[in-house]
C-alpha positions in Angstrom: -69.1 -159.1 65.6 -67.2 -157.5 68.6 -63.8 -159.3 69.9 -64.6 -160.8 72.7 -62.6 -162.9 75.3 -63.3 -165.2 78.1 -63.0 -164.1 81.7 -61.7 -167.4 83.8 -59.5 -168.0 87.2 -60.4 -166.5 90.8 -62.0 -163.0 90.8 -62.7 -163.0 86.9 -66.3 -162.5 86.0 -68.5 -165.9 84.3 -68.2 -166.0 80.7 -70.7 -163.2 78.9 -73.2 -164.2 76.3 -73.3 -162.4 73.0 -75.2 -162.6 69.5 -73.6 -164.5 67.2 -74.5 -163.9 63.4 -73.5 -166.4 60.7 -74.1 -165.9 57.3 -77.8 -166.5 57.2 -79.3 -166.8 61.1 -78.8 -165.5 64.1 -77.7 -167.1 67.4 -79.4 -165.0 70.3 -79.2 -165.7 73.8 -82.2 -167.8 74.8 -84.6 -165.8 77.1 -87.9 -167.3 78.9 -89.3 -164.7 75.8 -88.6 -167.5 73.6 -90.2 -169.9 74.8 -93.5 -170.2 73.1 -91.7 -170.1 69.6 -89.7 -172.8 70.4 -92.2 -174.9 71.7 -93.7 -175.2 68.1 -90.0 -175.8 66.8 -89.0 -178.8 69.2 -92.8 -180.2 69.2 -91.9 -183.2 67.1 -91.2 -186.4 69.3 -88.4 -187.7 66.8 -85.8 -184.9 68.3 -86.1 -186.9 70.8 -84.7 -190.6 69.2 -80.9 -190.1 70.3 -81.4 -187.6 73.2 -84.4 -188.8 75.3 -87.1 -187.4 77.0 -90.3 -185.7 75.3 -91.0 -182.3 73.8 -92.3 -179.8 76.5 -94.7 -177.8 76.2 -94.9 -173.8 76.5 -95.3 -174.2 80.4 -92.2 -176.4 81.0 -90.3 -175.1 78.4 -90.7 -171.4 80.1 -89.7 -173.0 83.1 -86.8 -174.1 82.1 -85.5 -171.3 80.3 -85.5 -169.5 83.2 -83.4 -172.0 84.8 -80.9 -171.6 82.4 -81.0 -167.9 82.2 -80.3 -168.2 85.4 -77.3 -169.9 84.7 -75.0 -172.1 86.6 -75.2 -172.6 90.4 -71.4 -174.1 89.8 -69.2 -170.5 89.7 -66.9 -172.8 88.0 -69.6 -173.1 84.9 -71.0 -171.4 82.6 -74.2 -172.3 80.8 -74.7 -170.6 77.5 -78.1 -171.1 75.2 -78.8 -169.5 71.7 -82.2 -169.7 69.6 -81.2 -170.1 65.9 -83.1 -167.2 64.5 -83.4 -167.7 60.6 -82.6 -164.2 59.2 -84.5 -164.0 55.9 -87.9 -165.8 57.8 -87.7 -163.9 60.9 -88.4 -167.0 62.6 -86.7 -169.3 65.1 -85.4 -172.6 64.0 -84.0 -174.4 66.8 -81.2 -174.0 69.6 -77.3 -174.3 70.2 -75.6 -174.4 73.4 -72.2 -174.4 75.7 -71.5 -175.9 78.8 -68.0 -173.7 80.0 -65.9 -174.9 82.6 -63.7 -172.4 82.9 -60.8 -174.6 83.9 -58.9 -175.6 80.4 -61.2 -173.7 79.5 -63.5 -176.6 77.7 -66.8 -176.1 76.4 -69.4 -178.5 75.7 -71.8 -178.0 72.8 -74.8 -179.5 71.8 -77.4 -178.0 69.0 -81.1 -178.9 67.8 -83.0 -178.2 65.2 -86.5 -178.6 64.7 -87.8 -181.2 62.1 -89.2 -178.5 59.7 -85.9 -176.8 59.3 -83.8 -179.7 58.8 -82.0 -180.9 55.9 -81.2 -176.8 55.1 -77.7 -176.4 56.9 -78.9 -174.8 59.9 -77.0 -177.0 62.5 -74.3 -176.8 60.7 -73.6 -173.3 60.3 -74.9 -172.3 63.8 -72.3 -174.8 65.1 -69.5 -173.8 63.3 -70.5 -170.2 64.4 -70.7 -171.1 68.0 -67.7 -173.5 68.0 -65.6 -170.5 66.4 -66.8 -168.4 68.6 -65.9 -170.3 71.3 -62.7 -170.3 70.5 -61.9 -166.8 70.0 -63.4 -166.3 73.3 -60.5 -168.5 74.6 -61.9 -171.8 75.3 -59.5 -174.9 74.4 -61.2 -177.1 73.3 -64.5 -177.9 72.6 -66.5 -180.9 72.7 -69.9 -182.9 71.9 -71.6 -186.1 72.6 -72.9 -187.9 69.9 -74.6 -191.3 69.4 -73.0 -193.7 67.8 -76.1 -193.6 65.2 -76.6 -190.5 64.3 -75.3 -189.9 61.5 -76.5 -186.4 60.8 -75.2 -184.6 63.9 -71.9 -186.5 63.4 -71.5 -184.9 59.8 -72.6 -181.3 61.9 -69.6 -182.0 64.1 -66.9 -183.0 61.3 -67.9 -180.1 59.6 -67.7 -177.7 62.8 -64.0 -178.7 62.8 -64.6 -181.9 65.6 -63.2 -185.3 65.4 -64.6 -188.6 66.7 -62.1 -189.8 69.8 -62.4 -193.3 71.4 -63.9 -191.5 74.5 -67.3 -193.2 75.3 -70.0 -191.0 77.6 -73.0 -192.4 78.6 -73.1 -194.8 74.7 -72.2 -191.7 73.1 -68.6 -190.9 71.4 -66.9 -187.6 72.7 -65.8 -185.7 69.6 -63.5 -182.9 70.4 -61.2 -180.1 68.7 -58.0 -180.4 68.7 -56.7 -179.1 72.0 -55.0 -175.5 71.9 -51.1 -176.2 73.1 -50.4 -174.8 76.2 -48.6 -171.8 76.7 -45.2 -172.4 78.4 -42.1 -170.4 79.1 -41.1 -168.6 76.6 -38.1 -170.2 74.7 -35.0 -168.1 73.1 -35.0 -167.1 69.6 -31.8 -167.3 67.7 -31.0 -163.8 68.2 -31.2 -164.2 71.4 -29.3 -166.9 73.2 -30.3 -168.5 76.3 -28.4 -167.6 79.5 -26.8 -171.3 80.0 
């Protein structure tokens, strides 16, 4: 995987999507191309118990992949979607994403995984690939919403190195990295002595 680093402040290009291998799947960027895969993966209705709404079908779910290829109308955004493409099946398994505002930077992240690939991992290693690479690209801190009863996407986000805060948002809990310390001055080393 090449270095990469994320591009924020005035005149600085939005944040630029890239693969993302893990050990045994592939993130890819999400393309309207994806579309008709996925709408098998996120057909079952009980994805939807902690995050609402309904699955889509290939129609709507074309439409809004375009939206967010697109990406954000906000130039202080970035949206960033990945299919989770299992490696040995050749087949897609469900999605991770990042919201980026590029001041901090913070990133968001959520992640689904269709019904017939849970219980295997996937959300787990896709998120800690996503949430590491998310660092290295420069952002902060990163964060998810989680409900309260979901137990299974809380033990994705202890495991992708994010802890429960007492942050409610919209009855879920903000869980969040621990934030990167900013960069000050630089302060004298011992061999060499401040001017005071």
């Amino acid at each position: 995987m090449r270095k990469i680093r994320l591009q924020v402040g005035e005149g600085n290009p939005p944040f630029t999507i890239t693969s993302i291998a893990t050990d045994r799947f592939d993130l890819l960027p999400l393309t309207v191309g994806h579309a008709a895969e996925m709408a098998v993966v996120l057909a079952d209705p009980a994805l939807h118990t902690f995050i609402g709404g309904e699955p889509l079908d290939e129609d709507a779910l074309r439409a809004r992949y375009a939206r967010l290829a697109a990406g954000s109308p906000d130039p202080a955004v970035s949206w960033l979607n990945w299919v989770i493409r299992v490696r040995d099946e050749d087949r897609l398994a469900g999605t991770v994403q990042a919201t980026v505002r590029h001041e901090g930077p913070v990133a968001e992240v959520a992640w689904v995984v269709g019904t017939a690939w849970q219980g295997r991992g996937i959300a787990t290693e896709a998120a800690r690939g996503l949430v590491a690479w998310l660092l290295e690209a420069g952002a902060r801190t990163v964060v998810a919403h989680i409900h309260p009863g979901h137990a299974a996407s809380a033990a994705v986000a202890a495991a992708a190195g994010l802890s429960p805060t007492d942050v409610w948002q919209d009855g879920e809990i903000r869980w969040t990295t621990p934030p990167e310390p900013a960069r000050g001055p630089e302060r004298p080393t011992e061999a060499q002595p401040s001017n005071s």
